[in-house]
Backbone as numpy.savetxt, mean C-alpha at the origin, in Angstrom:
# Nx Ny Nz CAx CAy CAz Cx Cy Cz
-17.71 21.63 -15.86 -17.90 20.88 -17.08 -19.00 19.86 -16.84
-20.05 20.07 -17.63 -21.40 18.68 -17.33 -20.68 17.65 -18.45
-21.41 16.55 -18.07 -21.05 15.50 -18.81 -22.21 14.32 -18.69
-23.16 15.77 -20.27 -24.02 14.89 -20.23 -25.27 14.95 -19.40
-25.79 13.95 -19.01 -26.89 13.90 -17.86 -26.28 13.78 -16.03
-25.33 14.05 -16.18 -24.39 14.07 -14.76 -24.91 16.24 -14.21
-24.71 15.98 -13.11 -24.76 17.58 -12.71 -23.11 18.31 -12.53
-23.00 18.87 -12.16 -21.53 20.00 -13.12 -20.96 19.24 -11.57
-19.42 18.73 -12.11 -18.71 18.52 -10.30 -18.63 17.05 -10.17
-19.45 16.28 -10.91 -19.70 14.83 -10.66 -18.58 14.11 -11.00
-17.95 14.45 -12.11 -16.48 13.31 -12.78 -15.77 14.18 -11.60
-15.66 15.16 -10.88 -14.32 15.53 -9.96 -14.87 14.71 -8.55
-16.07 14.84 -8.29 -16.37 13.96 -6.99 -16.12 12.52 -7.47
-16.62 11.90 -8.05 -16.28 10.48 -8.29 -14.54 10.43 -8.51
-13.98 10.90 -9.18 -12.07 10.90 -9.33 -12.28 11.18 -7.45
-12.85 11.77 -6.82 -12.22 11.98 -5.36 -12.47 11.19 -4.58
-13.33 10.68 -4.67 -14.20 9.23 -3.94 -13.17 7.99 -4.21
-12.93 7.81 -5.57 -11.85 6.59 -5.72 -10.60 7.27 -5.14
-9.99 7.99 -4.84 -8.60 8.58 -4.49 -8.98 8.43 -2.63
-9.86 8.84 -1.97 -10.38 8.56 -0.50 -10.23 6.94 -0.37
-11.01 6.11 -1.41 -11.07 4.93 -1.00 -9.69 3.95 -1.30
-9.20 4.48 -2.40 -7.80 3.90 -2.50 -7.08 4.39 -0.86
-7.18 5.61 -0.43 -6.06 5.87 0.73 -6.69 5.11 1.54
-7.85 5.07 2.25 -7.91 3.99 3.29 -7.65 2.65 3.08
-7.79 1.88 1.90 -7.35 0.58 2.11 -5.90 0.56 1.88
-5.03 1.41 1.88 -3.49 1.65 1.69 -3.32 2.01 3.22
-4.25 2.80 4.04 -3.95 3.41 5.59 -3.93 1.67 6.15
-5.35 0.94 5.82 -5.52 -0.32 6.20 -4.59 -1.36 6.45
-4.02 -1.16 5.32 -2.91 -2.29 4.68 -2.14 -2.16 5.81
-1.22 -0.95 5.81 0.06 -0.65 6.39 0.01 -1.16 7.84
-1.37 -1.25 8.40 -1.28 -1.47 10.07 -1.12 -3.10 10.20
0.01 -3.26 10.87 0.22 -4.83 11.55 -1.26 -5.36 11.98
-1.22 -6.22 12.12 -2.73 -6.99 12.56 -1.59 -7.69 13.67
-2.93 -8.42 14.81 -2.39 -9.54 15.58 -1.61 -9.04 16.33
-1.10 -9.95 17.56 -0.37 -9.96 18.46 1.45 -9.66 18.56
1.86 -8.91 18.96 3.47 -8.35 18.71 4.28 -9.63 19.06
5.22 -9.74 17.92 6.42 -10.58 18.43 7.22 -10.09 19.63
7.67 -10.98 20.33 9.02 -10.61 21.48 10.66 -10.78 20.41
10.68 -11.28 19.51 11.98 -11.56 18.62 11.30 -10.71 17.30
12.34 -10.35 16.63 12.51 -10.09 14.97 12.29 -11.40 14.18
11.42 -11.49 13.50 11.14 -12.32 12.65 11.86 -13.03 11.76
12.86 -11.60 10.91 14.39 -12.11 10.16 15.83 -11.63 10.89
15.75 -11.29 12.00 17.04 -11.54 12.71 16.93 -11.66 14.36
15.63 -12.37 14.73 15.93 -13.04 16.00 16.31 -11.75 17.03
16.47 -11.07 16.84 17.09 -9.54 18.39 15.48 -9.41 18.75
15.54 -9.51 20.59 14.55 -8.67 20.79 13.82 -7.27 20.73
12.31 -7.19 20.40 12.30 -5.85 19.74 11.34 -5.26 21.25
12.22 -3.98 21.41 11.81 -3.45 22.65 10.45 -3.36 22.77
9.83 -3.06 24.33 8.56 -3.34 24.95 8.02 -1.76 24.16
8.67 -0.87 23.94 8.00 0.64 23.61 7.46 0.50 22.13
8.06 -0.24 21.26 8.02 -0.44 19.62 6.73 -1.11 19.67
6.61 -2.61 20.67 5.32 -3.46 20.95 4.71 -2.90 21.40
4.25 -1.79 22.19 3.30 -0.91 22.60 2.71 0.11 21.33
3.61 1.01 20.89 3.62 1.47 19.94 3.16 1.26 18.03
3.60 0.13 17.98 2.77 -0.11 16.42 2.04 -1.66 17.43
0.97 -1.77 17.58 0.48 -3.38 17.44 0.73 -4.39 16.35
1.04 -5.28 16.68 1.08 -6.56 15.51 2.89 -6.51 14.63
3.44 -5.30 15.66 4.78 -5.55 14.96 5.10 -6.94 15.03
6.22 -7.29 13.68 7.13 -8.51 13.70 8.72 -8.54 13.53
9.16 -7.01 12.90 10.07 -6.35 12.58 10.84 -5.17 13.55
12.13 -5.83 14.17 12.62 -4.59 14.86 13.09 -3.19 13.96
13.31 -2.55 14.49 13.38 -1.32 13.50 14.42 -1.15 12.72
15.43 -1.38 12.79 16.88 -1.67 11.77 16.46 -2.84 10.62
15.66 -3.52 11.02 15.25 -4.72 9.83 13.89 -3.91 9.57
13.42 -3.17 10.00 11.93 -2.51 8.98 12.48 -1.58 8.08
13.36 -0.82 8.51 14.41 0.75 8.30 14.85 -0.02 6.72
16.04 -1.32 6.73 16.24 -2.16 5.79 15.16 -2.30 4.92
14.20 -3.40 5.19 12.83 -3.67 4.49 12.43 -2.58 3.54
12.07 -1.56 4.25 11.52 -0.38 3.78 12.53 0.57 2.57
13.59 0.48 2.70 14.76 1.04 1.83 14.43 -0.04 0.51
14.24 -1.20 0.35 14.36 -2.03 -0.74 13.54 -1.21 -1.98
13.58 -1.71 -3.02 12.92 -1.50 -3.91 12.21 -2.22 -4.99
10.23 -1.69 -4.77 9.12 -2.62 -4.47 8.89 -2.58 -6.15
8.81 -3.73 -6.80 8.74 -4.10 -7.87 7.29 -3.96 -8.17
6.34 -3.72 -8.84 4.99 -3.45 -9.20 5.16 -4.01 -10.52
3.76 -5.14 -10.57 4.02 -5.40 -11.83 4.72 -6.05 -12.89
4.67 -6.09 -13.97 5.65 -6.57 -14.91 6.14 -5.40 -16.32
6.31 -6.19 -17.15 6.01 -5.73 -18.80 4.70 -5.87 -18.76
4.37 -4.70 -19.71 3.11 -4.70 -20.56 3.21 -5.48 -21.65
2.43 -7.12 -21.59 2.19 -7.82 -22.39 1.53 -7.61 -23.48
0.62 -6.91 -23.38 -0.69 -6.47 -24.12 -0.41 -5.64 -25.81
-0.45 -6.31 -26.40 -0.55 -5.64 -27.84 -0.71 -4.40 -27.98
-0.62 -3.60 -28.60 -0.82 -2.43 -28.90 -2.31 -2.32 -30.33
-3.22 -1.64 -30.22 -4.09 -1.91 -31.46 -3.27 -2.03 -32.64
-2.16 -0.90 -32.71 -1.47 -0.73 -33.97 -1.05 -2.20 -34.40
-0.76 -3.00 -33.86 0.06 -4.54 -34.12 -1.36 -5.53 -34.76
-2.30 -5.35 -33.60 -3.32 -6.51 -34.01 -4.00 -6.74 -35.58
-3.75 -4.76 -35.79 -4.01 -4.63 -37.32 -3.39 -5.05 -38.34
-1.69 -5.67 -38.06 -1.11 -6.05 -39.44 -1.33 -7.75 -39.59
């Protein structure tokens, strides 16, 4: 499909380019930064020498990440935003 003055392929490379660059700063995100705790951050137990080898910059032993990670991550709010249909009456 052209679109336009674009060459045929261009709206699927650009949709793939933003989908690449969204995953690396999501790969980014996820990695601990900084130096490993010797304690759990929210329950104080030491978190073994293999876990601190293993992810860098942990702060979370694994029963409190395991926890963490089970929660459920709120995104967002309500859509505040008018609808056109409304602004018209």
């Amino acid at each position: 499909m052209a679109g336009g003055w674009t060459r045929d392929g261009a709206v699927n490379a650009q949709i793939e380019a933003s989908i690449e660059d969204e995953l690396q700063r999501l790969r980014a995100r996820r990695q601990p930064q900084g130096e490993s705790r010797a304690n759990c951050a929210e329950c104080d137990e030491p978190i073994p020498e293999a876990r601190r080898r293993a992810i860098p910059g942990v702060k979370l032993c694994r029963d409190c990440q395991v926890e963490r990670d089970a929660r459920p991550v709120t995104r967002g709010g309500p859509n505040r935003r008018a609808s056109k249909d409304s602004q018209l009456k």
